[in-house]
Backbone as ProteinMPNN parsed JSONL, in Angstrom:
{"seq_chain_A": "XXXXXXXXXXXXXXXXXXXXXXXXXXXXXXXXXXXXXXXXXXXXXXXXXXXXXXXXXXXXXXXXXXXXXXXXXXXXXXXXXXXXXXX", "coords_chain_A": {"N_chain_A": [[52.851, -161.944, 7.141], [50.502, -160.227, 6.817], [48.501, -157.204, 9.185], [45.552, -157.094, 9.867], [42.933, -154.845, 8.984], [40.757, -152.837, 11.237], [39.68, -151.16, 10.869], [37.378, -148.652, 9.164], [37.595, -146.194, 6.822], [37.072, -143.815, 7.773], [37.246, -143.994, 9.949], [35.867, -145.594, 11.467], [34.417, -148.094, 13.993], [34.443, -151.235, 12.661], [31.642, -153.001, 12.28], [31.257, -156.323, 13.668], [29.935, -159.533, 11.881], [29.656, -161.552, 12.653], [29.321, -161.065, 15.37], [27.929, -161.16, 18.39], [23.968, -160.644, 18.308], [22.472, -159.945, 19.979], [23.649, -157.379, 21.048], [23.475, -155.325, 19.751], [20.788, -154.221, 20.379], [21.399, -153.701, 23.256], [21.495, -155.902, 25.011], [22.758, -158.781, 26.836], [22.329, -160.844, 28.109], [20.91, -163.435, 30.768], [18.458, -165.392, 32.341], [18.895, -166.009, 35.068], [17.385, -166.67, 37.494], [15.018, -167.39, 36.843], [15.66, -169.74, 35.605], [16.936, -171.014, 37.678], [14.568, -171.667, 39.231], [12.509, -172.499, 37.444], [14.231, -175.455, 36.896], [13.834, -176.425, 39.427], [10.955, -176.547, 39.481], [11.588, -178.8, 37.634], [12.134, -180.955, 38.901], [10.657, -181.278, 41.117], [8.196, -181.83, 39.362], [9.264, -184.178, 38.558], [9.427, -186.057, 40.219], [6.728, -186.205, 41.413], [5.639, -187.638, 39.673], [5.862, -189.935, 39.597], [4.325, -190.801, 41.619], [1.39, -192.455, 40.288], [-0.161, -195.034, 37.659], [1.661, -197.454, 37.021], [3.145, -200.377, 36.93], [5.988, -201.497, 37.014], [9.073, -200.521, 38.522], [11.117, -199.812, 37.558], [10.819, -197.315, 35.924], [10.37, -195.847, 38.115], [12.983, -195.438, 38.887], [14.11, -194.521, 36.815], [13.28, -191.809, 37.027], [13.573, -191.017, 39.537], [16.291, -190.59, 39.302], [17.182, -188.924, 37.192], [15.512, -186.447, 38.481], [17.552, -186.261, 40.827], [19.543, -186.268, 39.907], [19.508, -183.421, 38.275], [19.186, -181.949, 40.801], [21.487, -181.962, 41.895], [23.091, -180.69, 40.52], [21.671, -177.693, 40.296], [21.781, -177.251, 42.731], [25.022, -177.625, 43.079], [25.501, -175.187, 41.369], [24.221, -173.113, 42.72], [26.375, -172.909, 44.721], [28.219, -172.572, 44.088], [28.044, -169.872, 42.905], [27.762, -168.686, 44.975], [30.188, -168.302, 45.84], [32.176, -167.606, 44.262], [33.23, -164.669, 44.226], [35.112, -165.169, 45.801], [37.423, -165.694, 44.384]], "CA_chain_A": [[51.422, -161.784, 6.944], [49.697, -158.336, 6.988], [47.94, -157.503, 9.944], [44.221, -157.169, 9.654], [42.668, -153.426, 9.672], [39.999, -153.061, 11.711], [38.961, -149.809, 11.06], [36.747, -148.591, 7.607], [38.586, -145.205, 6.084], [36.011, -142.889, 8.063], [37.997, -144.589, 11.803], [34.679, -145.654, 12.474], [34.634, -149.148, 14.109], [33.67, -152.088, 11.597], [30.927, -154.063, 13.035], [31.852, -157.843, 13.019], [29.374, -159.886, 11.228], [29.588, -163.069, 13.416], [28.924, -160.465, 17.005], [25.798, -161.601, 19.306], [22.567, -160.112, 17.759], [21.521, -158.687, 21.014], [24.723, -156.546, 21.539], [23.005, -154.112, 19.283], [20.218, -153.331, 21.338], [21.995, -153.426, 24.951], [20.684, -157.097, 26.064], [23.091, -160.074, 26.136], [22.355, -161.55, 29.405], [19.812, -164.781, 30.54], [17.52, -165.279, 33.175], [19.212, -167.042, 35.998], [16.359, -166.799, 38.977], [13.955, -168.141, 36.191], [16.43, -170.855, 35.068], [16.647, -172.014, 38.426], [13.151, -171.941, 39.207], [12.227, -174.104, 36.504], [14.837, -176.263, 37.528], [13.227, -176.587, 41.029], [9.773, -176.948, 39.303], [11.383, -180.21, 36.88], [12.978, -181.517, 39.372], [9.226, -181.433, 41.824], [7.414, -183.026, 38.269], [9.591, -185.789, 38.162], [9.131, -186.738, 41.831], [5.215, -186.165, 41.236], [5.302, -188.662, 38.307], [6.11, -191.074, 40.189], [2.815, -190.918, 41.594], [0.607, -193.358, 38.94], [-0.803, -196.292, 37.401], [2.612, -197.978, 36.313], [4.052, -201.206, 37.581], [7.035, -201.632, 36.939], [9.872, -199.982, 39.566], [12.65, -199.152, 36.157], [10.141, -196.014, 35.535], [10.662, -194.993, 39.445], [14.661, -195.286, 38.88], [14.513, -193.11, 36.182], [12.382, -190.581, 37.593], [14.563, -190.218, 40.45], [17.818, -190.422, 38.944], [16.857, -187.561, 36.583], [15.311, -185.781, 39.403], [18.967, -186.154, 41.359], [21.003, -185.464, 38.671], [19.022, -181.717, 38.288], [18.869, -181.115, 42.037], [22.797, -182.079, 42.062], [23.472, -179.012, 39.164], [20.976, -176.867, 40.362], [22.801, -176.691, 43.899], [26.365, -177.393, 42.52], [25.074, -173.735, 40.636], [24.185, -172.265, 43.867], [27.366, -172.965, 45.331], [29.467, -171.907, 42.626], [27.621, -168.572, 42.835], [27.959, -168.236, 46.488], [31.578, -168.385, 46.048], [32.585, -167.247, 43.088], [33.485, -163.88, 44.055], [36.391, -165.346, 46.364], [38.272, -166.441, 43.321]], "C_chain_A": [[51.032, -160.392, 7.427], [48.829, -158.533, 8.246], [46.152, -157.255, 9.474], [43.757, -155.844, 9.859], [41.425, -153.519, 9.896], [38.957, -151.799, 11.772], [38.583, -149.565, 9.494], [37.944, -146.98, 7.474], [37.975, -143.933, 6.956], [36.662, -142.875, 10.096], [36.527, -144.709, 12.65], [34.241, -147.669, 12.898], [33.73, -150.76, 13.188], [33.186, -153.289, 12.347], [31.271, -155.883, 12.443], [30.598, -158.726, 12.786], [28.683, -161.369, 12.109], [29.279, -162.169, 14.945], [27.541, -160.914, 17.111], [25.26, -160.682, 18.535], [22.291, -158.858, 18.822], [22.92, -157.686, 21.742], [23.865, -155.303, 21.103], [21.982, -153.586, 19.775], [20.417, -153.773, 23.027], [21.686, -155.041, 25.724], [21.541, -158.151, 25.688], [22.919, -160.981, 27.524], [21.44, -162.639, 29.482], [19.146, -164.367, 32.084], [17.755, -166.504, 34.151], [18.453, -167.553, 37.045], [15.509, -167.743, 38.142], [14.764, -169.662, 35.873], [16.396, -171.754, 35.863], [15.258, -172.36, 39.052], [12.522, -172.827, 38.572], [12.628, -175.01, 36.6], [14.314, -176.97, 38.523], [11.957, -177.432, 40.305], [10.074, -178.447, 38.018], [11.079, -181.017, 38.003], [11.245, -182.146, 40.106], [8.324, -182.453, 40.545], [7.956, -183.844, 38.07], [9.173, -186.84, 39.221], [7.394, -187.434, 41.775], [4.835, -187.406, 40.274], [5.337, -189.643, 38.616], [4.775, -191.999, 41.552], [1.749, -191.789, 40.496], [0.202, -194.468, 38.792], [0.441, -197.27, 37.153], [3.031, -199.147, 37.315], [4.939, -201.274, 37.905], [7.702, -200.234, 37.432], [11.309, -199.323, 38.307], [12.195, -197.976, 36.19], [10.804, -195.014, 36.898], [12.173, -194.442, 38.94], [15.164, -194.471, 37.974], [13.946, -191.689, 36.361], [13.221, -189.685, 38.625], [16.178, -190.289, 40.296], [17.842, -189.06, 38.061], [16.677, -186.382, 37.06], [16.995, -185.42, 40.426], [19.834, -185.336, 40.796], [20.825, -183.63, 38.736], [18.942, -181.258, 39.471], [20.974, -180.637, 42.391], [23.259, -180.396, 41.203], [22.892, -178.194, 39.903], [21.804, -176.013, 42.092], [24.482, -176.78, 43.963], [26.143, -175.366, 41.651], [25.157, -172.908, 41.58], [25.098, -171.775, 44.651], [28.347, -172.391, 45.336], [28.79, -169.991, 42.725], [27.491, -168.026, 43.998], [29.77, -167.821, 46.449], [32.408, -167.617, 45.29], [33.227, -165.893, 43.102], [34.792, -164.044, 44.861], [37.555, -165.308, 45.389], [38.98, -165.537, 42.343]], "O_chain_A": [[51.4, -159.746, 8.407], [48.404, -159.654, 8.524], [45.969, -157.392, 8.264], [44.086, -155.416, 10.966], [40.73, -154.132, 9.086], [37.928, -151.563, 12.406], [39.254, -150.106, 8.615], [38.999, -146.919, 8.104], [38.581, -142.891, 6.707], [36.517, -142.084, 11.028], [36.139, -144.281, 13.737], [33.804, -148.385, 11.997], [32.54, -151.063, 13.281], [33.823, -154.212, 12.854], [31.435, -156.397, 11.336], [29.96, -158.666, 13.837], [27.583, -161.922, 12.092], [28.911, -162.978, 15.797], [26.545, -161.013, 16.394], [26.008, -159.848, 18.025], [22.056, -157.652, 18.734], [22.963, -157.419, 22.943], [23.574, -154.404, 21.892], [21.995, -152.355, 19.74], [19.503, -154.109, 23.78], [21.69, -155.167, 26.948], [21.43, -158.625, 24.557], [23.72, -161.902, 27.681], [21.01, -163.003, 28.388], [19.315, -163.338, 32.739], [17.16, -167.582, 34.158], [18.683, -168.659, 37.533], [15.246, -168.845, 38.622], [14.089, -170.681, 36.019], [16.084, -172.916, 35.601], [15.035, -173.539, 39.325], [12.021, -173.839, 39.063], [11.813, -175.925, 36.482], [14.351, -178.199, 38.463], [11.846, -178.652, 40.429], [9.115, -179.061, 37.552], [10.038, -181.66, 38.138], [10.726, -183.193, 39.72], [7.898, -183.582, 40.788], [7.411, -184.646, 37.311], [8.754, -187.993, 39.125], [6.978, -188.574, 41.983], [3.742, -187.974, 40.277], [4.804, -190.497, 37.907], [4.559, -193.115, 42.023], [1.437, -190.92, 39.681], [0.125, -195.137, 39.823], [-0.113, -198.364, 37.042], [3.247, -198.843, 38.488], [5.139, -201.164, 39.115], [7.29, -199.129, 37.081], [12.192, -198.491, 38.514], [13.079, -197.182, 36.514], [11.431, -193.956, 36.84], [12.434, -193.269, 38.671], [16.215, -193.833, 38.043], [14.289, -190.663, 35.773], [13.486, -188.485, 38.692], [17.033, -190.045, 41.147], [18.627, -188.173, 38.394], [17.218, -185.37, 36.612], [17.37, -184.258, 40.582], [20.501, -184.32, 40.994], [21.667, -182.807, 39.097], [18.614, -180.073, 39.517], [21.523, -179.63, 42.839], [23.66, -179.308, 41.616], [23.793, -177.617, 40.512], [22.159, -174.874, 42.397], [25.135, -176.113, 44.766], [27.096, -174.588, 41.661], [25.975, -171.988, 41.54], [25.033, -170.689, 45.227], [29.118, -171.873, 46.144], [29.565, -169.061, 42.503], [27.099, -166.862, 44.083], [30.293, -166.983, 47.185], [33.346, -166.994, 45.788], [33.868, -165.671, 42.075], [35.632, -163.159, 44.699], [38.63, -164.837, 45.761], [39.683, -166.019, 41.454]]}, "name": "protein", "num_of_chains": 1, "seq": "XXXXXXXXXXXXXXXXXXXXXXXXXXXXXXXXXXXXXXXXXXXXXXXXXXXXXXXXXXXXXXXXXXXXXXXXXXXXXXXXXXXXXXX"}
């Protein structure tokens, strides 16, 4: 099998069709402080919700199992990014 040429006739590098979007103007990164922030602020509205008119105790159990689950990630995240440079 032939190998693949990667270069146009000019040796000027042939942009790949399927590359991130935002390579081309300099930005491929996310917004980790905000990510977890919001995180923080579900995690506080689920707790809060639990505040209400509702009877039934099933609503609580999913409120704070949801709430858990995102505090669990959110500081499994923290952890992992405390560390991470050991590795």
């Amino acid at each position: 099998m032939a190998e693949l040429d990667t270069r146009d006739e000019h040796a000027h590098p042939v942009r790949d069709p399927h590359a991130e979007p935002s390579v081309e103007w300099g930005w491929h990164g996310s917004f980790p402080r905000t990510t977890r922030i919001g995180g923080w602020a579900i995690v506080a509205t689920l707790l809060l919700m639990m505040i209400g008119n509702h009877e039934g105790r099933v609503e609580d159990l999913w409120l704070v199992g949801l709430a858990v689950t995102i505090a669990i990630v959110l500081v499994s995240d923290q952890i992992q990014r405390r560390t991470s440079w050991r590795r």
